[in-house]
Kinemage of the C-alpha trace (Angstrom):
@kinemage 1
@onewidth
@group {chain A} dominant
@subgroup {mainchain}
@vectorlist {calphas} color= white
{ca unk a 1} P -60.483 206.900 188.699
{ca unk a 2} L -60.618 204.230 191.832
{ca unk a 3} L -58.738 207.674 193.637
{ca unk a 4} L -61.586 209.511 192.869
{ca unk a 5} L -64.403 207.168 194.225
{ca unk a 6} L -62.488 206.657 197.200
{ca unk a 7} L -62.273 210.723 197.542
{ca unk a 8} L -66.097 210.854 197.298
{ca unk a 9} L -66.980 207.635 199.369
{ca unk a 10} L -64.443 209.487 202.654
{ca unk a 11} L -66.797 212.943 201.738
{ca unk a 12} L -69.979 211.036 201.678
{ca unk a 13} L -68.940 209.894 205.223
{ca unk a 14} L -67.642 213.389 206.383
{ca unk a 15} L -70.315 215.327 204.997
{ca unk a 16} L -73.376 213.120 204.860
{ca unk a 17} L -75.257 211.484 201.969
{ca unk a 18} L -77.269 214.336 201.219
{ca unk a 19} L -74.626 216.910 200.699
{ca unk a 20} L -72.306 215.042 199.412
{ca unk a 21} L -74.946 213.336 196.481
{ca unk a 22} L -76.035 216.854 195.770
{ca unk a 23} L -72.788 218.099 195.603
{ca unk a 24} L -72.156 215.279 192.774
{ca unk a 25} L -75.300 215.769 190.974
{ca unk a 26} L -74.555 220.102 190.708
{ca unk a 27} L -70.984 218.808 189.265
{ca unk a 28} L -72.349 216.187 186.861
{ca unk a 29} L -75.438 219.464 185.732
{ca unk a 30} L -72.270 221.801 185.116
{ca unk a 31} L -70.322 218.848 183.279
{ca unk a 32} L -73.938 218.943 181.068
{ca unk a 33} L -74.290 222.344 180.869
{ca unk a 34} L -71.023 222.767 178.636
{ca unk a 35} L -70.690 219.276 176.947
{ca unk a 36} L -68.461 220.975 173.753
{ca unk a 37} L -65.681 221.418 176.365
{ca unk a 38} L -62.788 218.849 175.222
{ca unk a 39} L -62.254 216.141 178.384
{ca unk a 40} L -60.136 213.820 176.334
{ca unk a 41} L -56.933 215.338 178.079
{ca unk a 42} L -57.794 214.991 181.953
{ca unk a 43} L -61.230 213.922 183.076
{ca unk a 44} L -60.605 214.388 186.786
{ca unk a 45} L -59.227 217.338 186.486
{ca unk a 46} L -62.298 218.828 184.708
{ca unk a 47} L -64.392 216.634 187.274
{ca unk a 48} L -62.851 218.407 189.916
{ca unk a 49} L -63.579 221.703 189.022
{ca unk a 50} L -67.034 220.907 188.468
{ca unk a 51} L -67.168 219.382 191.842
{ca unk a 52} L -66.617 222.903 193.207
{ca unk a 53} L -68.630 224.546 191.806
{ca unk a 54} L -71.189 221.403 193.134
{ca unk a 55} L -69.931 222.508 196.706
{ca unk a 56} L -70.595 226.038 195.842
{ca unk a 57} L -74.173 225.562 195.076
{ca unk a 58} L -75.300 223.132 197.871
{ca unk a 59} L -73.202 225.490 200.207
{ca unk a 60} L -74.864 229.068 199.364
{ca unk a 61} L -71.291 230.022 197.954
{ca unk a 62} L -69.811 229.764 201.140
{ca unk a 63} L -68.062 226.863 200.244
{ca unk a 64} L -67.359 226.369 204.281
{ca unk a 65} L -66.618 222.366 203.638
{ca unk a 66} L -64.543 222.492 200.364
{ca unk a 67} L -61.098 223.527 202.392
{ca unk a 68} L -61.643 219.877 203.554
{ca unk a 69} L -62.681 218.692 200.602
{ca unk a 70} L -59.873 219.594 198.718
{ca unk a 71} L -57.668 217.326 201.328
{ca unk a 72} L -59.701 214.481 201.086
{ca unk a 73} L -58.973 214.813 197.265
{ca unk a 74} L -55.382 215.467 197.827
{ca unk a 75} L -54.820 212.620 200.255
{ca unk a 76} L -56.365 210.635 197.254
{ca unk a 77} L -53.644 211.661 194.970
{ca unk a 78} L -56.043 214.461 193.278
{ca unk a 79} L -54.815 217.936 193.242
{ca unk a 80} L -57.028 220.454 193.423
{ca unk a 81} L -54.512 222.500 191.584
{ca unk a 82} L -54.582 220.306 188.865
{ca unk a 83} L -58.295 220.925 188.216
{ca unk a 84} L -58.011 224.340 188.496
{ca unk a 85} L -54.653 224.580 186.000
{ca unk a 86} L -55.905 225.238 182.275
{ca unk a 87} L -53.646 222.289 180.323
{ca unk a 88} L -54.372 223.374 176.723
């Protein structure tokens, strides 16, 4: 998980506090919107798709800034391919 602070403290500083705190805040909503869904297996993974759909809501579904998102995550050792892979 220390990969995944790190990811968000470098966006914080590349995309500001506001985005980047609303961004988290529309991810955690989502994460509360469907708490049945299982997370046991892979917590960042399921983070990180919530995370973009964050980015697509404080970015009008533009989603201009998650291209360099997702290589802030990567650099970090998170894969945005992971998030996006269903592991069941």
């Amino acid at each position: 998980m220390w990969s995944l602070g790190e990811a968000l403290w470098e966006m914080r500083n590349k995309f500001g506090r506001e985005f980047t705190d609303q961004m988290v805040r529309y991810a955690l909503q989502a994460m509360n919107d469907n708490p049945a869904k299982d997370t046991r297996g892979d917590l960042d993974s399921y983070f990180l798709a919530m995370l973009k759909i964050g980015d697509s809501v404080m970015d009008d579904n533009v989603m201009s800034r998650w291209p360099t998102a997702a290589g802030i995550l990567e650099k970090n050792g998170l894969s945005e391919e992971a998030a996006t892979t269903d592991k069941k």
